[in-house]
N, C-alpha and C positions, 0 to 999 in steps of 0.2 A: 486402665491399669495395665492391661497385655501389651498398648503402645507402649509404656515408658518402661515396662520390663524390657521388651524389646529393644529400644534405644540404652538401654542401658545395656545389653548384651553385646549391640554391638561397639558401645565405650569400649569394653571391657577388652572384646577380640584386637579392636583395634588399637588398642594398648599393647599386649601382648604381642600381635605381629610387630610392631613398633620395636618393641625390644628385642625380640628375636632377630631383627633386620640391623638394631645397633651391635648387637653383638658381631652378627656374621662379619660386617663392617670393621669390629672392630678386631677382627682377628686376621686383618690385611694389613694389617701396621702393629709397629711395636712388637712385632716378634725377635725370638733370639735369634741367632746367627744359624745355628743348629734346623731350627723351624722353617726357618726359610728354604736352606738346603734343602730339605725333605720334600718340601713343596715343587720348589723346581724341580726336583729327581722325579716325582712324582705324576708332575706334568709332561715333562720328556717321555716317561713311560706311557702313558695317555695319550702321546702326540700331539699335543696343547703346548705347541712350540712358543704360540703366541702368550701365552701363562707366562710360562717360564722365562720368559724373556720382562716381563712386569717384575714377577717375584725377582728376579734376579738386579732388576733397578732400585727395589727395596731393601736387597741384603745390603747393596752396595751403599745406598745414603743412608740405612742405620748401624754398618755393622762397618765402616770403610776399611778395617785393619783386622778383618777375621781371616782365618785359613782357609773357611769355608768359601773364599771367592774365586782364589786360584782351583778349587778343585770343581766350582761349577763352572768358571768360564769354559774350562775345560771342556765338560760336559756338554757344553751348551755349542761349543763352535765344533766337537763332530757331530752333535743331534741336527742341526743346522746343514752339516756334509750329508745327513746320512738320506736328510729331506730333501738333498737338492736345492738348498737354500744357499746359496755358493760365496753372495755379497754377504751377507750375514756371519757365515761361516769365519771367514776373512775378515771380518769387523772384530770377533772374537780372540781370533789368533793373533790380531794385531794388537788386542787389549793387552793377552800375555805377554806378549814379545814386550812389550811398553812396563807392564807391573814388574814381572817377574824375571825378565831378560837380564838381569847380572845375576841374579841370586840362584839361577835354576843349570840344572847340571847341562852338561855341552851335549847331551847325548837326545834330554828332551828339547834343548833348544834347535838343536837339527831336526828333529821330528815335527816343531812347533814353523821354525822357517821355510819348511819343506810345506806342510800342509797349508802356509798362508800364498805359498805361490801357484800350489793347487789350485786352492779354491777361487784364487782370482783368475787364471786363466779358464777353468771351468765357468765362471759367471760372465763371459765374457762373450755376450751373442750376435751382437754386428761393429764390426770390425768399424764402421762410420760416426757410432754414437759410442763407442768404447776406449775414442784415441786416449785419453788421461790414461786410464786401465793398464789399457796394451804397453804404451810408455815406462809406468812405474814398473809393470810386471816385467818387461824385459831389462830393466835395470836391476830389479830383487833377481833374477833368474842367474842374469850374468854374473851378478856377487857372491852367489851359493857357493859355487864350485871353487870360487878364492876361498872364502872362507871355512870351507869343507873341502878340501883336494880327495879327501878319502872315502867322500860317504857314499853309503850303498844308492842314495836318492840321484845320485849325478846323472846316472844314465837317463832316468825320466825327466830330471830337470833340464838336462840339455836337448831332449825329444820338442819338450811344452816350449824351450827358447827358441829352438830353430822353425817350429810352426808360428809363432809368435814376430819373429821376422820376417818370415816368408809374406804373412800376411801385411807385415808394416809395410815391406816391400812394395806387394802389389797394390795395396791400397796410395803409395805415394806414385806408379806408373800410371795407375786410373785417374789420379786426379790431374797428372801431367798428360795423358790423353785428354783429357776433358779441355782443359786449357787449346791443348793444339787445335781439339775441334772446335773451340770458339774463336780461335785469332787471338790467341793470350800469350806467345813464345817464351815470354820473358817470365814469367810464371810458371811454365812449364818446366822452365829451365831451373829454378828453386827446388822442384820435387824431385828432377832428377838429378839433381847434385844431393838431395839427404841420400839414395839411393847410392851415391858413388863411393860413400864412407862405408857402407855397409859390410858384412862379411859372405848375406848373402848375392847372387848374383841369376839373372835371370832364365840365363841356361843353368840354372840348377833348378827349378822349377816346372816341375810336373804339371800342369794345366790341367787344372777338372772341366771338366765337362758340362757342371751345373756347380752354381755359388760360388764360385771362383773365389771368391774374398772368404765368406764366412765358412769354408768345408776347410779352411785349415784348421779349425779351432775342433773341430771334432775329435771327439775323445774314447 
């Protein structure tokens, strides 16, 4: 009689975790628009960037036309700055520029364009594995200031362009050395001709001492 009470007890427990476990389950979905925001907000305060980056794939495939998205993206692409999460960051900023970019005033869209070319120049750690990166970033870089003549951002954006070249720069003479020291001339001669369009030039270049390539990206 003590076994089958027994086994019946633990029917019983294991019923109740059961439902306790569909509940929790169920409060991952089908929330409001509202609820989710909270949750992301919640997680960013926590530091559960990884959370909030779920909850936030959630608001977006049940709630796709709430207000609450533009105010987490937000959220989420400086929480992402603020971790040093730099690609992520820039994933974000690029979301708004994409959703919100006609509809949002000129003054946040220079704050949103500025911090997306931040963040991809700060994510940007060897100059050999980053060529796309560096490319697209000095192309966003170089459009700023057309598109902004007057912003307070210009000075920094044109600092992050000109390290951004330097570095393209010398990563196209290293590879045209590499060439000459194989017996490759005519190869050589391709990386020093992107070189020859350039605005930088190689007596403008300070030589470090150590990292030659990646110490310009330093910030």
């Amino acid at each position: 009689m003590q076994k089958i009470k027994f086994i019946s007890s633990l029917v019983v427990a294991a019923a109740i975790f059961q439902g306790c476990s569909t509940k929790v389950k169920t409060e991952e979905y089908n929330n409001s628009a509202e609820a989710w925001y909270q949750k992301i907000g919640n997680s960013v305060a926590s530091k559960n960037l990884d959370k909030a980056d779920q909850y936030f794939v959630s608001l977006k495939s049940e709630h796709a036309n709430s207000e609450y998205i533009k105010e987490s993206i937000m959220l989420l692409a400086n929480a992402h700055m603020d971790s040093d999460e730099y690609l992520l960051a820039s994933f974000y900023y690029d979301e708004y520029i994409k959703r919100f970019g006609n509809n949002s005033s000129p003054v946040t869209m220079q704050y949103v364009d500025f911090m997306k070319i931040k963040a991809a120049f700060l994510g940007i750690k060897k100059l050999n594995r980053d060529q796309k990166l560096i490319i697209d970033t000095i192309e966003n870089a170089s459009g700023f200031g057309v598109k902004y003549p007057n912003s307070e951002y210009n000075p920094l954006v044109n600092s992050m362009l000109i390290r951004l070249q330097m570095g393209q720069y010398m990563l196209n003479e290293n590879i045209a050395s590499l060439y000459d020291r194989t017996g490759k001339p005519e190869a050589a001669k391709i990386y020093r001709a992107k070189n020859s369009s350039s605005a930088i030039k190689l007596d403008d270049i300070a030589m470090p001492e150590a990292g030659i390539i990646d110490s310009f990206f330093d910030w």
